[in-house]
N, CA, C and O of each residue as an XYZ file, in Angstrom:
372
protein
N      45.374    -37.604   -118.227
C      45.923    -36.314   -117.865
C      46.350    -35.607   -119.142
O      46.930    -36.147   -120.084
N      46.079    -34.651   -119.076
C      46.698    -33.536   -120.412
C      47.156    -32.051   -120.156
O      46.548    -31.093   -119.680
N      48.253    -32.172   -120.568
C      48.727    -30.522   -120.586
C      49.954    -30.516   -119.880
O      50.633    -29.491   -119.816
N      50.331    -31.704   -119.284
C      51.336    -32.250   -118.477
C      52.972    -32.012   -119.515
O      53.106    -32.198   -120.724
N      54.129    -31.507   -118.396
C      55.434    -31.591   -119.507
C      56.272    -32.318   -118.512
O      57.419    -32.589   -118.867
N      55.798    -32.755   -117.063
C      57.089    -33.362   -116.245
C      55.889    -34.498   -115.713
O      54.668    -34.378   -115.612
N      56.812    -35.645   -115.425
C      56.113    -36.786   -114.836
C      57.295    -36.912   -113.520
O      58.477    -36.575   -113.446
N      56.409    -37.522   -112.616
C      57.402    -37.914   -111.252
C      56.661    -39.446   -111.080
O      55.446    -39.525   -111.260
N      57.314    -40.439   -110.786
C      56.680    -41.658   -111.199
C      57.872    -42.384   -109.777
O      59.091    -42.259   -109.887
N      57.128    -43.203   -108.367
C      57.553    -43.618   -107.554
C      57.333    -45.466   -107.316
O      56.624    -46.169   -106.596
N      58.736    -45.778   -108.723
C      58.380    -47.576   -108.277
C      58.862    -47.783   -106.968
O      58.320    -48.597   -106.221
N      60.039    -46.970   -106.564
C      60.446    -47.670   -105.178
C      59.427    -47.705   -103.933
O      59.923    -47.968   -102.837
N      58.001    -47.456   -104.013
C      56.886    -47.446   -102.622
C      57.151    -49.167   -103.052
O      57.237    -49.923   -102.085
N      57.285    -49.817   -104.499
C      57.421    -51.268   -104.006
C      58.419    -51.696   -103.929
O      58.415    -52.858   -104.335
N      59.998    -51.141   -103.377
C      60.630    -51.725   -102.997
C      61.744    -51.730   -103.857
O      62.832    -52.053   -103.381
N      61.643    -51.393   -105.169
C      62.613    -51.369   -106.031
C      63.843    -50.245   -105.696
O      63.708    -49.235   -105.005
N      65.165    -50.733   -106.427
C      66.245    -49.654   -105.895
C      66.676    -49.047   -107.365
O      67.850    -48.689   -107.453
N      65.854    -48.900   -108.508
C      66.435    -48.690   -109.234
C      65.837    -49.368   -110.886
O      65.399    -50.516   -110.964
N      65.921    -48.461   -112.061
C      65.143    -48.565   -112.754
C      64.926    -47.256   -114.224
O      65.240    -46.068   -114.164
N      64.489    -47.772   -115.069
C      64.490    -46.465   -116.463
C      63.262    -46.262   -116.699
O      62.670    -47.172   -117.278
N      62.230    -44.591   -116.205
C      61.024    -44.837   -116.351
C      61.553    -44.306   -118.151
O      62.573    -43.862   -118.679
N      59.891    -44.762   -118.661
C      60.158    -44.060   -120.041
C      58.721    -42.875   -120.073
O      57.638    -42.836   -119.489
N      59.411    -42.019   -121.072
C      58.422    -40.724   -121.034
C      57.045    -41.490   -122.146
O      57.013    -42.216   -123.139
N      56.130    -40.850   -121.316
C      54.760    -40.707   -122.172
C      54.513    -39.717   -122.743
O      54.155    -38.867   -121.927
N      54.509    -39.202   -124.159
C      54.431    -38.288   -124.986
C      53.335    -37.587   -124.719
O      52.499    -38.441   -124.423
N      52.819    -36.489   -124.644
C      53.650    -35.430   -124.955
C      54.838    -34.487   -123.799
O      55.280    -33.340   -123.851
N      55.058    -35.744   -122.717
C      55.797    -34.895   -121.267
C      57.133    -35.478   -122.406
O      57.325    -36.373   -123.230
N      58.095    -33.872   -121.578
C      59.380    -34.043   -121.509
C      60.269    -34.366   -120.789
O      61.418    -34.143   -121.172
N      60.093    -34.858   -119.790
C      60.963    -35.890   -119.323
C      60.169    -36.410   -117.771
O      59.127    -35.952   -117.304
N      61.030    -37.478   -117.206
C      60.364    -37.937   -116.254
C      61.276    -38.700   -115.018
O      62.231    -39.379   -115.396
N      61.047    -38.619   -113.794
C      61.705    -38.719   -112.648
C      61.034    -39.501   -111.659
O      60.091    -39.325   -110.888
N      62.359    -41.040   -112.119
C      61.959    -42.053   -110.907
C      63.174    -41.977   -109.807
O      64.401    -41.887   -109.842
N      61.968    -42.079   -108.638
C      62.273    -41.862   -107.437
C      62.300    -43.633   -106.796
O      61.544    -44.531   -107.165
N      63.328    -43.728   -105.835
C      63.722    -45.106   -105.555
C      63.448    -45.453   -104.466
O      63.198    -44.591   -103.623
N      63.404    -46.971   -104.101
C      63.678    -47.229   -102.321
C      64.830    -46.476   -101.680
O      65.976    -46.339   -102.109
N      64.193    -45.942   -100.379
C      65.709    -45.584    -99.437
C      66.369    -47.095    -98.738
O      65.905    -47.820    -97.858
N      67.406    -47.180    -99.398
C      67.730    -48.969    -98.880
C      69.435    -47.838    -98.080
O      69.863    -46.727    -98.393
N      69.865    -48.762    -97.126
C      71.047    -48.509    -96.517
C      72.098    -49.204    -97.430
O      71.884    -50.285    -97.978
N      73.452    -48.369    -97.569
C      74.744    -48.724    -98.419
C      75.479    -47.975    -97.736
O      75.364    -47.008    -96.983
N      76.649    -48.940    -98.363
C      78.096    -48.406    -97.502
C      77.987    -46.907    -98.293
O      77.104    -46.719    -99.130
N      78.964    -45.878    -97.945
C      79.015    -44.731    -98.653
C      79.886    -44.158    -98.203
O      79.931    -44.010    -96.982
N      81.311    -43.412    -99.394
C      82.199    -42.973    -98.776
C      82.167    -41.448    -98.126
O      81.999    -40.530    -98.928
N      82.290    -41.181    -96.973
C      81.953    -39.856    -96.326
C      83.583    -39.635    -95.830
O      84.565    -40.377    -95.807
N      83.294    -38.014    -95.396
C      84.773    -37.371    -94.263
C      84.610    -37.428    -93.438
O      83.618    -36.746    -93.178
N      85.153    -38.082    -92.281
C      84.794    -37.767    -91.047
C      85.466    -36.370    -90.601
O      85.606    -35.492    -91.453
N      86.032    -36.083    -88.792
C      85.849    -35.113    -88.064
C      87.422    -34.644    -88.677
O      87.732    -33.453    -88.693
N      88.129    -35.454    -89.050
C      89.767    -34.934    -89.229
C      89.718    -35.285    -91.084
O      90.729    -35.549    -91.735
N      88.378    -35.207    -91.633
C      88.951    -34.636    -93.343
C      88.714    -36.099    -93.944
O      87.882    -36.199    -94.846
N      89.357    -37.182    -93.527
C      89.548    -38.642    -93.923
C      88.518    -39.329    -94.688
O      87.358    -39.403    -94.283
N      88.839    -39.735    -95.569
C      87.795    -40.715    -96.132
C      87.729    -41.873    -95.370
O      88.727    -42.463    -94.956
N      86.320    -42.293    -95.128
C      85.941    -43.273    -94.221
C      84.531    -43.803    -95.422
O      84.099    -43.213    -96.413
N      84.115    -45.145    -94.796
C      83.180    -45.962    -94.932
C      82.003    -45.601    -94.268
O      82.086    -45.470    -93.047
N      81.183    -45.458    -94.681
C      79.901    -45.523    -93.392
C      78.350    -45.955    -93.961
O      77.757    -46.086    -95.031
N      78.199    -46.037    -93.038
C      76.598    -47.024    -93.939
C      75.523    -45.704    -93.873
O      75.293    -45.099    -92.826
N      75.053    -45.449    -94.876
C      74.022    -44.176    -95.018
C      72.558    -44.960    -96.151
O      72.630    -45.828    -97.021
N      71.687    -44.388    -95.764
C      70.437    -44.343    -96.530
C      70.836    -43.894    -97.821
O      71.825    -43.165    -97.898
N      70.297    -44.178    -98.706
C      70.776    -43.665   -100.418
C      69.109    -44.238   -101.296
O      68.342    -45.200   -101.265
N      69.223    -43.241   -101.833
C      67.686    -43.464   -102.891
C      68.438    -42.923   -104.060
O      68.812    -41.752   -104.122
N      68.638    -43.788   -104.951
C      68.490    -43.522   -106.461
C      67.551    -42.720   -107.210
O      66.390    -42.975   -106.891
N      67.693    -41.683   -108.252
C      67.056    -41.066   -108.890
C      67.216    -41.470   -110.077
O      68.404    -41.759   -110.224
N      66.595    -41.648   -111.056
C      66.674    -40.978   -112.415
C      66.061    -40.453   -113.188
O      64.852    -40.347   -112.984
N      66.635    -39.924   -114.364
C      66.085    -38.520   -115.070
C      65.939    -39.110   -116.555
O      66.916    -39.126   -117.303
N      64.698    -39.589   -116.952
C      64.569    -39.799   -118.516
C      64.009    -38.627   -119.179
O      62.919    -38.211   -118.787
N      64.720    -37.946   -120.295
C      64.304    -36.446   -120.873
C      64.443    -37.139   -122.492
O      64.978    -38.117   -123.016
N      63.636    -36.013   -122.877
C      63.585    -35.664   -124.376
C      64.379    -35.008   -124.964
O      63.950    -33.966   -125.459
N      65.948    -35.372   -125.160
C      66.579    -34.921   -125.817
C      66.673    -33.851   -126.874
O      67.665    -33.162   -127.112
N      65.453    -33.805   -127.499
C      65.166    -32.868   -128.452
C      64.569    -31.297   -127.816
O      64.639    -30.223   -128.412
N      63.984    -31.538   -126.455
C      63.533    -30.560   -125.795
C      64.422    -30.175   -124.594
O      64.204    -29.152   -123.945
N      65.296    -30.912   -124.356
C      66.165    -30.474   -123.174
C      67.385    -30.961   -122.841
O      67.422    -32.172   -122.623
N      68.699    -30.162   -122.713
C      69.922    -30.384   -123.023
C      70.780    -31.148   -121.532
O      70.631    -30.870   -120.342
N      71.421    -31.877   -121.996
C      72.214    -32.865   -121.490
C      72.509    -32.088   -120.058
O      72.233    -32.627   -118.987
N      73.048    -30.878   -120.136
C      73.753    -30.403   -119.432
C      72.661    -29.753   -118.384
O      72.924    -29.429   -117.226
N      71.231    -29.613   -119.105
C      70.516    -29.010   -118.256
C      69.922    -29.594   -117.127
O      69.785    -29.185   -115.974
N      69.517    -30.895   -117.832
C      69.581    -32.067   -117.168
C      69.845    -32.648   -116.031
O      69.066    -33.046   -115.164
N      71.887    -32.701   -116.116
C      72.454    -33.048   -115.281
C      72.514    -31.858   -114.239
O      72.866    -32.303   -113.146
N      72.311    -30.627   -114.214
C      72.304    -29.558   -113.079
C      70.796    -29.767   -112.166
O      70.478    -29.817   -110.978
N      70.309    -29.828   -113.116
C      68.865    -30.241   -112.264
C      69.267    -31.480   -111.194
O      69.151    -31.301   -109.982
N      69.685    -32.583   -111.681
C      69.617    -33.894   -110.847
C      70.589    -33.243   -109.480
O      70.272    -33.385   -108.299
N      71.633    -32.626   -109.901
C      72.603    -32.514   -108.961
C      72.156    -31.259   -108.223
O      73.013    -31.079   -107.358
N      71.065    -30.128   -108.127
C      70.276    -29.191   -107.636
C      69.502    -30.247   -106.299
O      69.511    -30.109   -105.076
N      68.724    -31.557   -107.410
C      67.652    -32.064   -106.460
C      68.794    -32.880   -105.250
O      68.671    -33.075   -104.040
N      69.594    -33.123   -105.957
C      70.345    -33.980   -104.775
C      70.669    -33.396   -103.697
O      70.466    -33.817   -102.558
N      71.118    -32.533   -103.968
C      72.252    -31.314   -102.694
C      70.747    -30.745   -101.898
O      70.853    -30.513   -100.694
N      69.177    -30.493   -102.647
C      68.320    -30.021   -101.869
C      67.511    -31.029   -100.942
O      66.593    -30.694   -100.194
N      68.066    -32.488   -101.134
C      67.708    -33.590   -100.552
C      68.461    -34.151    -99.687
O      67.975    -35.043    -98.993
N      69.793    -33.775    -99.524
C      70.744    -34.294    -98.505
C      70.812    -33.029    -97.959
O      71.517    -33.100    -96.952
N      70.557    -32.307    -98.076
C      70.340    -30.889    -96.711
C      69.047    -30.864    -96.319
O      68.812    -30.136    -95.355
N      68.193    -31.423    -96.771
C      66.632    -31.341    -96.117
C      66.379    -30.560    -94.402
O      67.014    -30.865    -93.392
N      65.819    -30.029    -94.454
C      65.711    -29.760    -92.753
C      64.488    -29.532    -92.805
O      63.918    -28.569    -93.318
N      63.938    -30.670    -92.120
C      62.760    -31.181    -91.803
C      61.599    -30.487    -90.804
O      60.407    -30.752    -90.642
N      62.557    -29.396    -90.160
C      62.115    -28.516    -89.185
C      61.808    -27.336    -89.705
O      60.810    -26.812    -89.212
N      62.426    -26.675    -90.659
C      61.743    -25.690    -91.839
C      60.576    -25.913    -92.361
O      59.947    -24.960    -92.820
N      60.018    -27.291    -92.401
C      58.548    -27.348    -92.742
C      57.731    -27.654    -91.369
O      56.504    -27.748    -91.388
């Protein structure tokens, strides 16, 4: 492949929960996507409260080229994809 600047790279189809892809030059950064495994997770319930509850959770991570893209930009992106992944509505598509 050539001409490429983002990689999306999915070890968790085998099962894995987690993991550091590394970038192949010349992409600037790259995004592994994880198993959806069930974990406890702290949520609010109906009266505000922090409670326990067991939820689906998939790990992401974000390996970048530091020299091409800033820490901060980075971290807004991950936290963009997250919030557009725990609101998903599946019925919009």
């Amino acid at each position: 492949m050539q001409g490429g600047t983002f990689t999306i790279t999915n070890p968790g189809g085998y099962g894995t929960f987690h993991g550091t892809p590394v970038i192949s030059q010349p992409q600037a950064a790259i995004l592994g996507t994880y198993a959806v495994v069930k974990r406890p997770w702290v949520v609010q319930d109906e009266m505000g409260q922090d409670v326990i509850a067991i939820r689906p959770i998939m790990n992401l991570t974000l390996t970048y080229d530091h020299r091409l893209v800033d820490g901060a930009l980075a971290g807004r992106f991950l936290r963009d994809l997250r919030q557009r992944l725990e609101s998903w509505d599946e019925a919009a598509y």
